[in-house]
C-alpha positions in Angstrom: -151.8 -192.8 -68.2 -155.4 -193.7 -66.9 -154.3 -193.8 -63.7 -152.7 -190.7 -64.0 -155.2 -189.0 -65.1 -157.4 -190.7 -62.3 -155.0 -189.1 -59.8 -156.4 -186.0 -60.7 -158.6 -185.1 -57.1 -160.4 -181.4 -56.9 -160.0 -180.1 -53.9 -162.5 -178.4 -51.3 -161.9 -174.9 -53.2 -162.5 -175.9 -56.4 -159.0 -175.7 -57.5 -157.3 -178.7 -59.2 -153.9 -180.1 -57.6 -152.2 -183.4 -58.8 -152.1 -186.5 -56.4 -148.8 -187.5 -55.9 -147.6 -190.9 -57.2 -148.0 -194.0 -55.2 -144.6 -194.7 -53.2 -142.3 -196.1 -55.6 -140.3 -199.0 -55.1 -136.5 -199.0 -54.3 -134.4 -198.7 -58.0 -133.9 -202.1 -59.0 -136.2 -204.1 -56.6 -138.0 -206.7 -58.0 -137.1 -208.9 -60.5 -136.8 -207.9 -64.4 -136.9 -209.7 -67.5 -133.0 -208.5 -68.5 -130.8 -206.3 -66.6 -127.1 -205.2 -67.4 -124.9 -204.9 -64.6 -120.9 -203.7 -63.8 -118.9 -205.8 -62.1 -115.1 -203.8 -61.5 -115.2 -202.4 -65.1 -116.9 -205.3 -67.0 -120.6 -204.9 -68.1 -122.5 -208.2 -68.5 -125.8 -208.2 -70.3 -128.2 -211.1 -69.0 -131.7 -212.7 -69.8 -132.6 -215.5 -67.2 -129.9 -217.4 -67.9 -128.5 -216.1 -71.0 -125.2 -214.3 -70.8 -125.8 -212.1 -74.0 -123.0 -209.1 -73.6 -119.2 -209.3 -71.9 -117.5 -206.0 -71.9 -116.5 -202.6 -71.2 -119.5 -200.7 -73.0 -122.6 -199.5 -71.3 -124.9 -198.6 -74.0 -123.9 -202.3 -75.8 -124.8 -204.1 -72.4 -127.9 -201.7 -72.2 -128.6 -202.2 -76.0 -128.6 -206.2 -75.7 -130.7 -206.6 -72.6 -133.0 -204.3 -74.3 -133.1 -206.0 -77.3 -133.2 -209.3 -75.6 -137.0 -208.9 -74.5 -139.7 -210.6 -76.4 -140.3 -209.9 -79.9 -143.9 -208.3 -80.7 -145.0 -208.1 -77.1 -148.2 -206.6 -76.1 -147.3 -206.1 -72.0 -144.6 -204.6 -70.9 -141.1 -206.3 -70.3 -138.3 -204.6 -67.7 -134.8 -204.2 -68.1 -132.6 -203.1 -65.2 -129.2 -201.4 -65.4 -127.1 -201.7 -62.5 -123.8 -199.6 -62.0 -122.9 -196.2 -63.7 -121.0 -196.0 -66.6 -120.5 -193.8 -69.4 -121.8 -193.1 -73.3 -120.9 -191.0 -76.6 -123.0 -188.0 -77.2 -123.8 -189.2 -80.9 -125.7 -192.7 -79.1 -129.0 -193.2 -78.4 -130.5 -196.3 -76.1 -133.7 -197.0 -78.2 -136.6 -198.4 -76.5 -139.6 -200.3 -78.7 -142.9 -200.9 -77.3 -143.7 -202.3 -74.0 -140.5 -201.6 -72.6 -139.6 -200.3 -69.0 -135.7 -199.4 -68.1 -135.3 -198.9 -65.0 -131.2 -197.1 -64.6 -129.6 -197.9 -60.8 -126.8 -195.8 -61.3 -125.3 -192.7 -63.7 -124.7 -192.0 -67.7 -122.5 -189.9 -67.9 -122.6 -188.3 -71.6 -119.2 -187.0 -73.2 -117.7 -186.4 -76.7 -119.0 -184.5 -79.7 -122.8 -184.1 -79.7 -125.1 -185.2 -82.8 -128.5 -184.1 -83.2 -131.2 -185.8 -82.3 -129.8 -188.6 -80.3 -130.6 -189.2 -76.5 -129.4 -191.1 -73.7 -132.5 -192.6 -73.5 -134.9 -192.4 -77.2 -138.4 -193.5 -78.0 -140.1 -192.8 -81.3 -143.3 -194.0 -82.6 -144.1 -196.1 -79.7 -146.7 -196.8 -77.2 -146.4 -198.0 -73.1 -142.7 -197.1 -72.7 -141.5 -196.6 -68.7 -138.6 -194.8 -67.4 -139.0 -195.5 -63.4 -135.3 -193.8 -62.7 -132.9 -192.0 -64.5 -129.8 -190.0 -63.5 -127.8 -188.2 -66.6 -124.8 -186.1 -66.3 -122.5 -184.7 -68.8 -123.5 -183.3 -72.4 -126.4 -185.0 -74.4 -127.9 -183.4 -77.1 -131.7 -184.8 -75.6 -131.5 -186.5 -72.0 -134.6 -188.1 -72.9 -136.5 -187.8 -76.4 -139.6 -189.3 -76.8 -140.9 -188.6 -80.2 -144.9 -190.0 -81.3 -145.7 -191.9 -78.4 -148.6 -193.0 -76.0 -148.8 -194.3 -73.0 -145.4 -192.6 -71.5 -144.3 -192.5 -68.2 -140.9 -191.2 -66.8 -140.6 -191.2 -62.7 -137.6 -189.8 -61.2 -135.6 -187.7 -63.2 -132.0 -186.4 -62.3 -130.3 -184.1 -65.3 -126.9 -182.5 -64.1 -125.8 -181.1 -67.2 -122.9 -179.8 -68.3 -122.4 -176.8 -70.9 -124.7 -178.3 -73.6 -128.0 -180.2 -73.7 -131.7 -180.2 -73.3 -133.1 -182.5 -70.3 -136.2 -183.8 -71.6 -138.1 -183.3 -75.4 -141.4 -184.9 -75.9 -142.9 -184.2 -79.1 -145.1 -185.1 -82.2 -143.1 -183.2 -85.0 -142.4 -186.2 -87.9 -145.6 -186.5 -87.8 -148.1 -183.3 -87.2 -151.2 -184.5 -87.4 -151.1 -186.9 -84.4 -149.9 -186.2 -81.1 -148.0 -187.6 -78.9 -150.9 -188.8 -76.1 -151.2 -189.5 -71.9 -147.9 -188.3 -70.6 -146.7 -188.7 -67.2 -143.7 -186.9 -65.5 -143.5 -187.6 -61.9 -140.2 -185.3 -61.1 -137.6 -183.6 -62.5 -134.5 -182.4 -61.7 -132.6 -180.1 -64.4 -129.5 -178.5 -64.0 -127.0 -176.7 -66.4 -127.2 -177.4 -70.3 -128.1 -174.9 -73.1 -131.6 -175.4 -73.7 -134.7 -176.2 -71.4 -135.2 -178.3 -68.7 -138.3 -180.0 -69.9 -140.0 -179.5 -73.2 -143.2 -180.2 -74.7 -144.5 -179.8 -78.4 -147.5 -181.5 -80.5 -148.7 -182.9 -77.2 -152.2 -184.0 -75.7 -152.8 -185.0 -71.6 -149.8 -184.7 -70.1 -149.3 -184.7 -65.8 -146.3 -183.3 -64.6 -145.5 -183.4 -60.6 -142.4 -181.2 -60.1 -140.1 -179.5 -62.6 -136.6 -178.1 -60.5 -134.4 -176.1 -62.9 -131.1 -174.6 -61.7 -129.1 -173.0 -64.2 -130.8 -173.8 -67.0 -130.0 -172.7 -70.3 -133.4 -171.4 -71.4 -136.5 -172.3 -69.6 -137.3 -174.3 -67.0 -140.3 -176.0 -68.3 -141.6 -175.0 -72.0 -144.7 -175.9 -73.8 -145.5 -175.9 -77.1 -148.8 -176.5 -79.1 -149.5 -178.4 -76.0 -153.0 -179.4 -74.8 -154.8 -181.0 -71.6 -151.7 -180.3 -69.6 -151.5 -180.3 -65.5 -148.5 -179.3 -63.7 -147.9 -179.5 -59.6 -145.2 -177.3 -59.8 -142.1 -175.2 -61.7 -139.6 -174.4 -59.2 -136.5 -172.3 -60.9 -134.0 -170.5 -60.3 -131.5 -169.1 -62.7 -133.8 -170.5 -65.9 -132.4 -168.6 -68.6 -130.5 -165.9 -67.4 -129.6 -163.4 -69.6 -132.3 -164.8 -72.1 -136.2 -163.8 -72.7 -136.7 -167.4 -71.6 -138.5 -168.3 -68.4 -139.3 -170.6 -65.8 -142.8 -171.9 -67.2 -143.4 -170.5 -70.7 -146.3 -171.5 -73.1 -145.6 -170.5 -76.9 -146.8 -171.8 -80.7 -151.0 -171.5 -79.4 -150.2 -173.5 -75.9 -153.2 -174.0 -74.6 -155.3 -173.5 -77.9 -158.3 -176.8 -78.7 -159.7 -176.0 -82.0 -159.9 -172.1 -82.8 -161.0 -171.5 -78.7 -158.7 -171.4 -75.5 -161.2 -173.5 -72.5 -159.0 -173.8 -69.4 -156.9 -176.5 -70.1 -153.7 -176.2 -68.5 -153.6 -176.4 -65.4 -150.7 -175.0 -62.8 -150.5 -175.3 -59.3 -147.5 -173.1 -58.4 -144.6 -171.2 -60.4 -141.7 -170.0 -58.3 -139.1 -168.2 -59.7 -135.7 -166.5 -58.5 -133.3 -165.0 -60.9 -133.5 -166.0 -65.1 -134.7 -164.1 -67.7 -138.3 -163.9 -66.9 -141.1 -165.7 -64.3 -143.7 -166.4 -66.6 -144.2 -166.0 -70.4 -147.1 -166.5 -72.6 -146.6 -165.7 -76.3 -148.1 -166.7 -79.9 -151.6 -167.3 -79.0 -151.1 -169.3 -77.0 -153.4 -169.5 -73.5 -156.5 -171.8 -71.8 -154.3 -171.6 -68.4 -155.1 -171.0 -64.7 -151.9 -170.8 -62.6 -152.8 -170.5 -58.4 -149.7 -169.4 -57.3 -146.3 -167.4 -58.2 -143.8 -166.5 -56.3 -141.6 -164.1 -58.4 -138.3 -162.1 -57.6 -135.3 -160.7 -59.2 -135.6 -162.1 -63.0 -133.8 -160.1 -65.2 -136.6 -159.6 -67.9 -140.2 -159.3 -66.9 -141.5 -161.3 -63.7 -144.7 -162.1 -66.2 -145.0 -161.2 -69.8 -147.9 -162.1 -71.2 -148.1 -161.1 -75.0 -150.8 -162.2 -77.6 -152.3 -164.6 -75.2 -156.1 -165.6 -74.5 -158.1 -167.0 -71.3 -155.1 -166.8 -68.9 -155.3 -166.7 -65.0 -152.3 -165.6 -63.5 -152.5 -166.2 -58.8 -155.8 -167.7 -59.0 -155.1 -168.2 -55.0 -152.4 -166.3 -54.0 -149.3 -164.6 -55.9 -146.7 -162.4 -55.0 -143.9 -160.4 -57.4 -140.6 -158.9 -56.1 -138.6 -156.5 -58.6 -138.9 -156.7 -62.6 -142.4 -155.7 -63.9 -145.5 -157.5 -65.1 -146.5 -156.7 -68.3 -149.5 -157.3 -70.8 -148.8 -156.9 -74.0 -149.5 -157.6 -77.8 -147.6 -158.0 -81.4 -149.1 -156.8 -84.5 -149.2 -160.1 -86.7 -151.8 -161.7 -83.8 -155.0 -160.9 -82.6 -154.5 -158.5 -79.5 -154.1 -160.3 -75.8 -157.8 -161.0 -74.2 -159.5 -162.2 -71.6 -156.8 -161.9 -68.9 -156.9 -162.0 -65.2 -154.0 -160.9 -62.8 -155.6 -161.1 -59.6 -154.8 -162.0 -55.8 -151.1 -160.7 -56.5 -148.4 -158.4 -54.0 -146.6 -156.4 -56.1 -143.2 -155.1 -54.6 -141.0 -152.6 -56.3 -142.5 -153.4 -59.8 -145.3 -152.4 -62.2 -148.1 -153.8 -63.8 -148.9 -152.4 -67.7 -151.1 -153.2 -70.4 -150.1 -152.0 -73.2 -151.5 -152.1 -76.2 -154.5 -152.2 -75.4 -156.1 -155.8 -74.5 -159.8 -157.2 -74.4 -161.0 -158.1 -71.5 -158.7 -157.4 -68.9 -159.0 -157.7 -65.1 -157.0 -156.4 -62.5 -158.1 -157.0 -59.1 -156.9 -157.4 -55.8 -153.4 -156.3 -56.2 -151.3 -155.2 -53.2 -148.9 -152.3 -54.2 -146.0 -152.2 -52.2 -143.6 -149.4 -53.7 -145.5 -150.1 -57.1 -148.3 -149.2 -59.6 -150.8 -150.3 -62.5 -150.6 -148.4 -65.8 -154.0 -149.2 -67.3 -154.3 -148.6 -71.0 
């Protein structure tokens, strides 16, 4: 994650954007330490030249070349899967320590699903690399990766089906430490129940691109999540019918110690269609987003309820139909210290209500719309 977070340039305005990854090389390029492969319908499990696995299961070829890499390493060891197959939804591929998979084909992901497991799961580890994975069918997790460090997952391709949640990283067996130096390069997320991607319990994570169609719930969620900096959220669909959105920060996002310094760190939100654009909620806050481009979500293009030290179009914004709204709950402190600035607003609204601390409203161009100040 160092060099991640070395990737992290500021730019002649001040604002902070994410440097994209270095090129990556072709899927399965190289050599690796032990790769599974299909040949017609056979799966064979090699390392050097060690046949270790004949037959017609994926995850059991992936599963011995996997377990086939050096005991108690300290460096990293690859294994390469080549040809798509398929796998049970109550299966996981676990990966220790140290270990890169690197998937040249599809898992597909049938049968009845059982909690917790994952196409591809990693708990209580540290330096574990997903350069390429494609998933289609129902999981319960695409990827899980619970109490790591050092994690690092490049191109990711989700289709799923009527069930599933792309991507969970999170600290929860264990609250008190979180899972540390995350890197997502890009996502893609399609169809399931849940999110897209989802963070909880989580400090310094860099996210390139998160593309939700269709999602259940939101695009990208974070929870109790610190040091975060995201290129962009493109969705459309995320949560329809839900109060879900696109990007949403909950469970004091945002929040070091008792104060909210910016810490998360957006470059763009687009959103067409869902349940809403942008949701903050449950003190949660310490964010600057630069730009949103928001139409047509069936609940609120922003909602931004019991949240603290949030900048909403930073650079440049505009909102197209359901309105933007700053609000508060009675169990939490009101909503403070909130900016909406640099925004069109077309056929919508803008109101605070209850009354917040702190709020500014500048540099808003109505077009068919208003501003109810408390």
């Amino acid at each position: 994650m160092r060099h991640a977070l070395a990737a992290l340039l500021l730019a002649a305005t001040g604002a902070l954007v994410v440097a994209p990854p270095a090129h990556a090389a072709a899927c399965g390029s190289g050599s690796g330490n032990a790769e599974a492969v299909l040949s017609g319908s056979t799966w064979t499990a090699r390392n050097g030249g060690s046949t270790l696995y004949t037959g017609s299961s994926m995850i059991e070829a992936m599963r011995r070349a996997v377990g086939s890499l050096s005991s108690g390493r300290t460096s990293k060891q690859r294994v390469v899967v080549r040809g798509s197959g398929s796998m049970n939804a109550n299966q996981s591929l676990d990966l220790p320590s140290y270990t890169v998979l690197e998937v040249c084909g599809t898992i597909n992901v049938s049968g009845t699903i059982s909690a917790n497991n994952a196409v591809v799961r990693a708990q209580n580890v540290t330096d574990v690399e997903v350069p390429y994975l494609n998933v289609t069918g129902s999981p319960y997790f695409g990827v899980f990766i619970r109490n790591g460090t050092n994690i690092i997952l490049g191109q990711m391709d989700l289709r799923l089906g009527s069930a599933g949640l792309g991507i969970r990283i999170d600290n929860h067996s264990n609250r008190n430490v979180r899972t540390r130096n995350v890197r997502i390069d890009n996502v893609y997320a399609s169809g399931g129940n849940s999110h897209g991607v989802e963070t909880y319990g989580v400090d310094g994570i860099t996210i390139g691109t998160v593309t939700a169609r269709n999602t259940g719930q939101s695009g990208l969620l974070l929870n109790d999540t610190i040091n975060a900096t995201i290129s962009t959220v493109d969705a459309q669909g995320a949560g329809t019918g839900t109060g879900y959105a696109a990007f949403r920060m909950a469970n004091r996002n945002g929040r070091i110690g008792s104060s909210y310094p910016v810490n998360i760190r957006v470059g763009s939100v687009v959103a067409r269609g869902g349940g809403r654009g942008v949701f903050c909620v449950s003190e949660s806050g310490g964010v600057v987003i630069d730009r949103v481009d928001i139409s047509g979500t069936g609940s609120n293009s922003i909602l931004i309820e019991n949240c603290y030290g949030v900048t909403i179009a930073g650079q440049s914004g505009s909102v197209n139909g359901s309105d933007v709204r700053i609000a508060s709950r009675t169990e939490f402190p009101v909503s403070s210290n909130i900016t909406l600035q640099n925004l069109t607003l077309t056929n919508s609204v803008i109101t605070e209500s209850p009354c917040g601390t702190n709020i500014v409203i500048r540099n808003i161009n109505l077009v068919n719309s208003r501003i109810n100040r408390c």
